[in-house]
Backbone as ProteinMPNN parsed JSONL, in Angstrom:
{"seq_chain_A": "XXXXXXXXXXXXXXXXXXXXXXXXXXXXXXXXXXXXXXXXXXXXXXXXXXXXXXXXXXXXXXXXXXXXXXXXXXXXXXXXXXXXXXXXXXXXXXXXXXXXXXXXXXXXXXXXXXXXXXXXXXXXXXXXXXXXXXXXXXXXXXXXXXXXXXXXXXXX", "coords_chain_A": {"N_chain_A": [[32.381, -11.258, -40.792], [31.329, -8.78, -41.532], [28.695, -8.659, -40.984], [29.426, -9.025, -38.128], [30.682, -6.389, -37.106], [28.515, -4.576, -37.52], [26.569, -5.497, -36.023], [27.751, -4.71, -33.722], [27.876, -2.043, -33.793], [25.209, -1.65, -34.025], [24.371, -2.247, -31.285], [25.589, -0.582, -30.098], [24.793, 1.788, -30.204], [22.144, 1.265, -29.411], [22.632, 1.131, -26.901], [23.698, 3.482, -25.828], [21.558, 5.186, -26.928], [19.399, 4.205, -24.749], [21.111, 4.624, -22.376], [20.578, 7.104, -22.167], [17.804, 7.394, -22.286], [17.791, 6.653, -19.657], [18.831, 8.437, -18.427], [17.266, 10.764, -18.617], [15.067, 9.565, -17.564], [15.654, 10.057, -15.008], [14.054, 11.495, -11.723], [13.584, 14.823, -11.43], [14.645, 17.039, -9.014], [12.554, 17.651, -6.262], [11.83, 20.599, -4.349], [10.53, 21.868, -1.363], [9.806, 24.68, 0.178], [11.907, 25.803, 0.075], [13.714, 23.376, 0.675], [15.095, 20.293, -0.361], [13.452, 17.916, -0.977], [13.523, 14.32, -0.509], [13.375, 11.228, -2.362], [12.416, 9.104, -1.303], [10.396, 10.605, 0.653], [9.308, 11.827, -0.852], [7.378, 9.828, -2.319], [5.556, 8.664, 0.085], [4.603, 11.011, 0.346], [2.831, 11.003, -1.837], [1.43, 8.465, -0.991], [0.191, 9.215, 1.62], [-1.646, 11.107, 0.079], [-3.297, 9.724, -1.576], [-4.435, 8.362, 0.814], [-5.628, 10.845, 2.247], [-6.146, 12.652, 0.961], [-7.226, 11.959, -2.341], [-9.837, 11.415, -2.57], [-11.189, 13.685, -2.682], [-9.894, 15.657, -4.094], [-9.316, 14.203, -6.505], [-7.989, 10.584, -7.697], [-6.268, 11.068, -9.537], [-5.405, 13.424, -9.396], [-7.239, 15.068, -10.799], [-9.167, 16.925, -9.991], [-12.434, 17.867, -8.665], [-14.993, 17.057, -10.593], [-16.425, 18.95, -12.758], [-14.951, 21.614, -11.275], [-14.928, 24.308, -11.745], [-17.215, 25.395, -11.289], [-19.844, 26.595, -8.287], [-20.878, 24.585, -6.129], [-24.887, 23.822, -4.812], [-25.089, 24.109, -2.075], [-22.789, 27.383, -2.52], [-20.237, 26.505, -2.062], [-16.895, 26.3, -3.338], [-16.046, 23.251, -5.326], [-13.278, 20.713, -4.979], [-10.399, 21.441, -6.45], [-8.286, 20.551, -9.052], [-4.97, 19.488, -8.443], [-3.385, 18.745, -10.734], [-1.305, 20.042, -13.366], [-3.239, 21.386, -14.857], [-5.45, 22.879, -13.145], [-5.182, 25.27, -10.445], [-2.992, 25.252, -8.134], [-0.658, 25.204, -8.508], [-0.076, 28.216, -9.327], [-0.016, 29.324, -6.218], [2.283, 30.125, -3.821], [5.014, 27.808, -2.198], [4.729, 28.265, 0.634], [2.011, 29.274, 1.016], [0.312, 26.981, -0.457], [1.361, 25.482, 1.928], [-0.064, 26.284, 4.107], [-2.358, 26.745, 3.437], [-3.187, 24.205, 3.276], [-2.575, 23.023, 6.046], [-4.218, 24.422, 7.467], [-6.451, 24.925, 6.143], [-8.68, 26.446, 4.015], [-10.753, 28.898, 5.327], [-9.2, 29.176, 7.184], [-6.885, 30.447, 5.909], [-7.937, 32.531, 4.808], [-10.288, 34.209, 6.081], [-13.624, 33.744, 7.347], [-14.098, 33.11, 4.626], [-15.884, 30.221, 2.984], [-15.308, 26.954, 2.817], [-15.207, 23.594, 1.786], [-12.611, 22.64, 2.407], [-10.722, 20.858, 4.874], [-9.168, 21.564, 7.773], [-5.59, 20.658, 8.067], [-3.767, 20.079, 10.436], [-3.983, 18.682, 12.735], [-3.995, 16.05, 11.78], [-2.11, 15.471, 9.557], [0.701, 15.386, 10.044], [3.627, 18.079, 10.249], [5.97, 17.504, 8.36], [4.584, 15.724, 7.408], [2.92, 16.802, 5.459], [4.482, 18.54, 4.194], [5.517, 16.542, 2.621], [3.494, 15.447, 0.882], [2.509, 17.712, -0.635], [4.516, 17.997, -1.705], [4.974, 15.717, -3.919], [3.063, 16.16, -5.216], [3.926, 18.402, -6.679], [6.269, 17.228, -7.513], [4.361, 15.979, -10.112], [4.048, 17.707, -11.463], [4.862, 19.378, -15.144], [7.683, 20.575, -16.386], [7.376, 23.124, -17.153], [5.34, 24.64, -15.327], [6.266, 24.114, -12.833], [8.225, 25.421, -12.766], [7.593, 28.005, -12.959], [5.527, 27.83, -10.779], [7.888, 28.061, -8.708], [9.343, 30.632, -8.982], [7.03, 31.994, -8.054], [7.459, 31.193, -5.115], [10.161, 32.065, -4.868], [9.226, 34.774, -5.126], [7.82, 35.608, -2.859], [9.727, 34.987, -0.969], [10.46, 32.455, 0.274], [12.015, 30.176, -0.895], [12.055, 27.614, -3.141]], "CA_chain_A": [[33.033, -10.194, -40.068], [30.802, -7.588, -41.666], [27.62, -9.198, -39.717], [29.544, -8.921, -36.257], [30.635, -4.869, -37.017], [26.916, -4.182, -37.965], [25.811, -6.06, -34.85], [28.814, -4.307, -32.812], [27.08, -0.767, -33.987], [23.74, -1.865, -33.475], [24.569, -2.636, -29.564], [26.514, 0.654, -29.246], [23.27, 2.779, -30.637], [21.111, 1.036, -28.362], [23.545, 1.216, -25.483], [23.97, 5.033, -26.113], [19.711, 5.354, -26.352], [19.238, 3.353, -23.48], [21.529, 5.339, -21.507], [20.031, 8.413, -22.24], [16.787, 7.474, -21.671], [17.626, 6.978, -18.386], [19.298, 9.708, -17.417], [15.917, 11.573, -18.674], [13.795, 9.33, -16.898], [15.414, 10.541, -13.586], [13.092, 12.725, -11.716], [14.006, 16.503, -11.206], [14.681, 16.78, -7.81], [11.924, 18.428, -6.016], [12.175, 21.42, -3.344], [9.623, 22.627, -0.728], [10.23, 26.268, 0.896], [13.987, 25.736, 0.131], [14.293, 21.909, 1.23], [15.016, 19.144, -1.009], [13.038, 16.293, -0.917], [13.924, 12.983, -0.946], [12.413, 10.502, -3.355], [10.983, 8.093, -0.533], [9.058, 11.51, 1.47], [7.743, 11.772, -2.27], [6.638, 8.512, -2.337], [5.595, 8.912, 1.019], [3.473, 11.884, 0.448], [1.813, 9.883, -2.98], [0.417, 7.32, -0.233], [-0.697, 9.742, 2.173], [-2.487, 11.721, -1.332], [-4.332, 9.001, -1.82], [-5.386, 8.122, 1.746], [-6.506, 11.607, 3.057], [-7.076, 13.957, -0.409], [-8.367, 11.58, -3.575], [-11.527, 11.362, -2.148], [-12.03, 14.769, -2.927], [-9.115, 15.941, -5.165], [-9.042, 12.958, -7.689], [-6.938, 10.102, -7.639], [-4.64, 11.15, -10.571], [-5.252, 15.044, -9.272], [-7.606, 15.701, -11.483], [-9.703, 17.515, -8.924], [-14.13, 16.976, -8.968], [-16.495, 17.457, -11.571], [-16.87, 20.679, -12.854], [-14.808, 22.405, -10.103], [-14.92, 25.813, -11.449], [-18.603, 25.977, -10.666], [-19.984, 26.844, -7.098], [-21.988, 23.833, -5.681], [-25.959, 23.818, -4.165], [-24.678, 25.372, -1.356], [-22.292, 27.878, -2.548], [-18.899, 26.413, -2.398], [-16.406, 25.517, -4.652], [-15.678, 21.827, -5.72], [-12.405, 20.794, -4.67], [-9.483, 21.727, -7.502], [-6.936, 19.698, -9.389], [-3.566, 19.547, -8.246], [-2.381, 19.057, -11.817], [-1.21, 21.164, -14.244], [-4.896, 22.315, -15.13], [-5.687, 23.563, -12.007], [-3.996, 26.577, -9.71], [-2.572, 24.862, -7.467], [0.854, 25.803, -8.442], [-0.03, 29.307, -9.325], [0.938, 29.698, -4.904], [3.667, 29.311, -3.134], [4.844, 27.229, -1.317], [3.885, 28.638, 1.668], [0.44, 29.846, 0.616], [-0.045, 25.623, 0.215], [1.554, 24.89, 3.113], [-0.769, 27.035, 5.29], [-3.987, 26.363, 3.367], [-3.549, 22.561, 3.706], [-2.241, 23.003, 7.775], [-5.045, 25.218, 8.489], [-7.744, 24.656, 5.928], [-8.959, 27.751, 3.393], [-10.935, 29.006, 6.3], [-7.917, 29.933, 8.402], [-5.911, 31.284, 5.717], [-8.634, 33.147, 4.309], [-10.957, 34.7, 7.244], [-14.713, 34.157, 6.132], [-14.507, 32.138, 3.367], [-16.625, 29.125, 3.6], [-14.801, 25.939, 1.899], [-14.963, 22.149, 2.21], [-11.224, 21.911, 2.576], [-10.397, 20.75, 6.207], [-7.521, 22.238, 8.6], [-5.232, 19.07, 8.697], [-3.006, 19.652, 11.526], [-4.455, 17.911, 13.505], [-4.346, 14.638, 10.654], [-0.828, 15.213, 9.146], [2.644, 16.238, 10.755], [4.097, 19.479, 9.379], [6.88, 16.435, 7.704], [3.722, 14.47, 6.259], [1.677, 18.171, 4.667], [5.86, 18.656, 3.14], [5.468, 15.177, 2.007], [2.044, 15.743, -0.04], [2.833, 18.663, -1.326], [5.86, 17.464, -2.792], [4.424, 14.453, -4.144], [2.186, 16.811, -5.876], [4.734, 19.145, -7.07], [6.665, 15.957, -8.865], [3.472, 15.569, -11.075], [3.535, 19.004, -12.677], [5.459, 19.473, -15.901], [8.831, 21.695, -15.772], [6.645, 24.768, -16.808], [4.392, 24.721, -14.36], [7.06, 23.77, -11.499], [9.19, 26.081, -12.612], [6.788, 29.192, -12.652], [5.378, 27.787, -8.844], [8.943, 28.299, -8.264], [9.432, 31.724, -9.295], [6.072, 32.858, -7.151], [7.521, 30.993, -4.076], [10.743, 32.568, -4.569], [9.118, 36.325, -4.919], [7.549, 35.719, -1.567], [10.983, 34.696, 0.33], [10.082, 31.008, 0.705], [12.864, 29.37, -1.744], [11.421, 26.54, -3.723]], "C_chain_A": [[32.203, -8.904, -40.173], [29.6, -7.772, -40.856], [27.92, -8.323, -37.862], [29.662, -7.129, -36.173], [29.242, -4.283, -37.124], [26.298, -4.023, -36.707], [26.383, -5.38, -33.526], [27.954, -2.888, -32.482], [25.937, -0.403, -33.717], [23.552, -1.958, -31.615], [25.523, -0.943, -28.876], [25.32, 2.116, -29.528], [22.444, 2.478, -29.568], [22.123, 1.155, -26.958], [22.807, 3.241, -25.089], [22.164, 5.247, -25.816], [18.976, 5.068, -25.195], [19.963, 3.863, -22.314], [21.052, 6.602, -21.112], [18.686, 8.516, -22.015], [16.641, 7.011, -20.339], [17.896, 7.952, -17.459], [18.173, 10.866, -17.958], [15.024, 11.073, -17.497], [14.37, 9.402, -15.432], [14.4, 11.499, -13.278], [14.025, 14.006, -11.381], [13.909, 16.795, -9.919], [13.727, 18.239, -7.385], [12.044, 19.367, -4.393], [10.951, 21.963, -2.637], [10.162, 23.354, -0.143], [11.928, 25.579, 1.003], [14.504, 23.679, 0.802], [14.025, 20.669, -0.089], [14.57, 18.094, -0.804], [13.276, 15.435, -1.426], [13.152, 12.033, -1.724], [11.856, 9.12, -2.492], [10.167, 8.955, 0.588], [7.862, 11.379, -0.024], [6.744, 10.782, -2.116], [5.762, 8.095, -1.243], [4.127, 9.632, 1.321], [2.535, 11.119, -0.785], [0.901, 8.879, -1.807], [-0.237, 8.092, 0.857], [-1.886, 10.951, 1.227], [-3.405, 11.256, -0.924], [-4.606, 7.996, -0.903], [-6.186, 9.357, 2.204], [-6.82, 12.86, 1.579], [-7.645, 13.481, -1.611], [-9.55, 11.763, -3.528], [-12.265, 12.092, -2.563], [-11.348, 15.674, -4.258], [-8.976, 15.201, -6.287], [-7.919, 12.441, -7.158], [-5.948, 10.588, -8.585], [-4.743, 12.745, -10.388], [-5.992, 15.507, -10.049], [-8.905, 16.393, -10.984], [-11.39, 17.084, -9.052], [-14.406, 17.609, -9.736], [-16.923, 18.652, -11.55], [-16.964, 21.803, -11.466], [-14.785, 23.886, -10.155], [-16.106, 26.299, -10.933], [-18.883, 25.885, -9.095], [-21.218, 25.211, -6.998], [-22.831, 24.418, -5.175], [-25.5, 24.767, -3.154], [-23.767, 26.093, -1.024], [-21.012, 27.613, -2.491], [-18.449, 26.118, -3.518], [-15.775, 24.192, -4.597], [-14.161, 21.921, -5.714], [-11.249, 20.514, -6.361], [-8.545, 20.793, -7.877], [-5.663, 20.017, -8.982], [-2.693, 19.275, -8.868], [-2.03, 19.794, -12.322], [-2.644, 22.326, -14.589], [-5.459, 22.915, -14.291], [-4.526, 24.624, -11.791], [-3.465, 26.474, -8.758], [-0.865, 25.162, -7.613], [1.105, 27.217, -9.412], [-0.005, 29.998, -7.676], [1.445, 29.61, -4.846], [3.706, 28.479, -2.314], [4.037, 27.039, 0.173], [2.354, 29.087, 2.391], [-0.101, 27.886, 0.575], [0.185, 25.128, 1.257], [0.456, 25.332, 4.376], [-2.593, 26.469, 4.986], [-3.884, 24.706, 3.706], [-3.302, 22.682, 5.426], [-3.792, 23.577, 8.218], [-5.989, 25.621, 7.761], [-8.099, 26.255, 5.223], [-9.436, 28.504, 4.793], [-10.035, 30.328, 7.431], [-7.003, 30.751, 7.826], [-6.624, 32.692, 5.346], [-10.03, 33.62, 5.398], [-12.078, 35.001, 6.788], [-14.628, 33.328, 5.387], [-14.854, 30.552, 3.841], [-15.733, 28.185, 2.52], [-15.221, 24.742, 2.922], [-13.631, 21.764, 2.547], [-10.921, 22.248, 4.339], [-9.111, 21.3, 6.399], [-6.569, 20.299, 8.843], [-4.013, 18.956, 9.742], [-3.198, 19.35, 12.292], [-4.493, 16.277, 12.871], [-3.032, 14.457, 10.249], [0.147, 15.978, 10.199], [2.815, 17.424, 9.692], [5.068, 18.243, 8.164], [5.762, 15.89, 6.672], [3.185, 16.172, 5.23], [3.341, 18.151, 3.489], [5.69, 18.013, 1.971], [4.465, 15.28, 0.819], [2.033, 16.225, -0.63], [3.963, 18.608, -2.383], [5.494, 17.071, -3.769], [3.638, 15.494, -5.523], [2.87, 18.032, -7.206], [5.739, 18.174, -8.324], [6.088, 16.001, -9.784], [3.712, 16.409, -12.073], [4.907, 19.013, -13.815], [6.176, 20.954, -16.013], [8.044, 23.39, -15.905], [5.957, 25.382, -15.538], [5.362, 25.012, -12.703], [7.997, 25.101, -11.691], [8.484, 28.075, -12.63], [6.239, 29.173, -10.872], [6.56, 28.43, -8.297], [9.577, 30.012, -7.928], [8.421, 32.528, -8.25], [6.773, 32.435, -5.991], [9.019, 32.025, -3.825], [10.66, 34.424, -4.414], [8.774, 36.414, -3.333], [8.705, 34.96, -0.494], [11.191, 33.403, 0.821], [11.307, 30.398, 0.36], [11.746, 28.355, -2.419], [12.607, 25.594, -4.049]], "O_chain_A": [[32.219, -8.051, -39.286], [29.47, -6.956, -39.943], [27.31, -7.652, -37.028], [28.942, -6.515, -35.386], [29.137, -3.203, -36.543], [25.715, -3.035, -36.26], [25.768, -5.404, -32.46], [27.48, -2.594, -31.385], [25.539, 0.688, -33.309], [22.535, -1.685, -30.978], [25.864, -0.5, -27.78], [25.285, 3.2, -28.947], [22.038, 3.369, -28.822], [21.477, 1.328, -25.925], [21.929, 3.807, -24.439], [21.654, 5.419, -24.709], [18.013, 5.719, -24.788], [19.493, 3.577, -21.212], [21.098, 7.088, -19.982], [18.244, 9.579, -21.578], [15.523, 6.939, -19.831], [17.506, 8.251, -16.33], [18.415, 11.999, -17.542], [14.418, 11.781, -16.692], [13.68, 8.861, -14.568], [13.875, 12.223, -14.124], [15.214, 13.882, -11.089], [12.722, 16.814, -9.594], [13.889, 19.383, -7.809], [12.337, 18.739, -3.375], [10.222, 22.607, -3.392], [11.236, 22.944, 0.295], [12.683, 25.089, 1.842], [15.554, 23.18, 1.205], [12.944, 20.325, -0.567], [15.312, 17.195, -0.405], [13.34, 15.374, -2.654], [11.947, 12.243, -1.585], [11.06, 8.293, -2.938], [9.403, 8.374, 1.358], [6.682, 11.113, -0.251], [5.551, 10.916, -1.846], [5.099, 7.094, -1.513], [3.129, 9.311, 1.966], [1.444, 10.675, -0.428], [-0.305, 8.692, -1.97], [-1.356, 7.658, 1.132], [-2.82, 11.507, 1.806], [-4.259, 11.754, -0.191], [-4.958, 6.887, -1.302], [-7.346, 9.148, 2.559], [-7.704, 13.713, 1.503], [-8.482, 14.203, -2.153], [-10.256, 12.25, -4.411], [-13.445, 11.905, -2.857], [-11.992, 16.217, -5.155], [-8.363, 15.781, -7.183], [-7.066, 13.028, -6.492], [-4.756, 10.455, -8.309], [-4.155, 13.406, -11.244], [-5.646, 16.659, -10.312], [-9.808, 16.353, -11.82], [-11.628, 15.977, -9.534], [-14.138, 18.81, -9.732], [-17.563, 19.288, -10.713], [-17.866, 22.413, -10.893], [-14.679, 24.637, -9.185], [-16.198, 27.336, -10.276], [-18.157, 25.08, -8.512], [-22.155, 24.98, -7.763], [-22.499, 25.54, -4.793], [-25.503, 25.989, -3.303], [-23.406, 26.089, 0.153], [-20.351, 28.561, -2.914], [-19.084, 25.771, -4.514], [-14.906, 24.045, -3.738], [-13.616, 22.886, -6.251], [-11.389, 19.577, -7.147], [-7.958, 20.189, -6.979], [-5.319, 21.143, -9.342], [-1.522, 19.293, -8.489], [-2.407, 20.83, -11.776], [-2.836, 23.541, -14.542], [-6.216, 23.757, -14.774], [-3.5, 24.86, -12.429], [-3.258, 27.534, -8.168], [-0.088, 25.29, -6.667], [2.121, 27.387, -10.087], [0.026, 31.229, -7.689], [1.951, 28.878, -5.696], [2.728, 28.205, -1.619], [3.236, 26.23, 0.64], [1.851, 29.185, 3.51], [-0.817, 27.482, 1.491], [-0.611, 24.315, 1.727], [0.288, 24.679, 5.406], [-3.516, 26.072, 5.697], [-4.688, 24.186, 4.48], [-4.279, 22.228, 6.02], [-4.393, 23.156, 9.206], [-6.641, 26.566, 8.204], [-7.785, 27.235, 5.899], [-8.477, 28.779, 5.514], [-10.132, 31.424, 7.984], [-6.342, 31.575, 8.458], [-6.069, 33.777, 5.52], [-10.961, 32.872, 5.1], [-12.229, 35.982, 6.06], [-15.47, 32.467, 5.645], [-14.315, 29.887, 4.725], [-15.476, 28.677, 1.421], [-15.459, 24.738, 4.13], [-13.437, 20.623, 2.965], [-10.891, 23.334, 4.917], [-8.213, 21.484, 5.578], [-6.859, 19.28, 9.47], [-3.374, 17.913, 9.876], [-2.387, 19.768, 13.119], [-5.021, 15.387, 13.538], [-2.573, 13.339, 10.485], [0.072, 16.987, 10.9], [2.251, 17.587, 8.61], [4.636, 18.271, 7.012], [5.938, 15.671, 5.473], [3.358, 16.069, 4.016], [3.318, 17.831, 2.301], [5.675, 18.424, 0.81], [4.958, 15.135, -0.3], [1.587, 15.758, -1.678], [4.131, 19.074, -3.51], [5.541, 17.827, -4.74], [3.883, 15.289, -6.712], [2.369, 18.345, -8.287], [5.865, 18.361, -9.534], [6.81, 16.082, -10.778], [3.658, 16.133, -13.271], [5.986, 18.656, -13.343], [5.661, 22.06, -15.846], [8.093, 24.375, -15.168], [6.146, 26.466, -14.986], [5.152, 25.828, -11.805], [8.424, 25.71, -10.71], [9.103, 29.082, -12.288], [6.418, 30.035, -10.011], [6.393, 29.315, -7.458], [10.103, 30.419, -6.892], [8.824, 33.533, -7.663], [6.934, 33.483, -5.366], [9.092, 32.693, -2.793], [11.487, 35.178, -3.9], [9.386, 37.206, -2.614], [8.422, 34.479, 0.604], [12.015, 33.191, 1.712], [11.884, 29.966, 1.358], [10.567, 28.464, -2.082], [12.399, 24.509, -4.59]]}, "name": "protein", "num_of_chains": 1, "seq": "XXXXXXXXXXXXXXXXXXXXXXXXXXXXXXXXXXXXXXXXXXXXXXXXXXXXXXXXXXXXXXXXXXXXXXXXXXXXXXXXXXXXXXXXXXXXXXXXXXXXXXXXXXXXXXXXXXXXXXXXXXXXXXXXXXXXXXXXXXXXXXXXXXXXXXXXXXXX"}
């Protein structure tokens, strides 16, 4: 009898742990300029990531090879979109524009490798990407992006 109470306790510990590590391992529901995204755009934007930006951003975001330095001819090497990078020191809207319309366009003059992609993604798919990207970062990070998008009127 003392076996089965032991074994009773043992199943109500792991129950209890096991519950709780799932309701951690939900994700944190993520917001672009005030819109909640759903967890299959995320997933969504993850597969368009890593068809139209690994190439140049890293597959796990960890952007190219000694991107703070200027390449041969004068640009800069494309940035991580993790935590280690500044990618979520903008706002929303400040990504949304440079990915739509390419440094270039947001920035008048400045020479970059990063293409205009509206012409490649939907305004829905750039959301999507960005999201996707926004998932990765750890609550500090997300939650400071958040704070800049909301000084500039965006929401996050």
């Amino acid at each position: 009898m003392r076996l089965l109470t032991i074994a009773g306790v043992a199943m109500s510990v792991l129950a209890i742990a096991v519950g709780a590590e799932t309701r951690r391992a939900e994700p944190e529901p993520v917001a672009f300029l005030g819109q909640i995204i759903a967890p299959e755009q995320i997933a969504r934007g993850e597969a368009l990531y890593a068809e139209t930006c690994a190439s140049c951003h890293g597959a796990d975001l960890e952007g190219a090879p000694d991107w703070r330095r200027r390449n041969a001819d004068g640009r800069m090497p494309a940035p991580p979109h993790d935590e280690t990078g500044h990618t979520w020191h903008h706002s929303d809207r400040d990504l949304f524009n440079i990915t739509r319309l390419g440094v270039g366009g947001v920035v008048p003059g400045y020479e970059s490798d990063m293409p205009a992609y509206r012409d490649v993604l939907s305004d829905a798919e750039i959301f999507a990407v960005l999201a996707f990207i926004k998932s990765t970062w750890p609550e500090r990070q997300r939650a400071a992006q958040a704070r800049i998008t909301e000084t500039e009127g965006d929401g996050s």
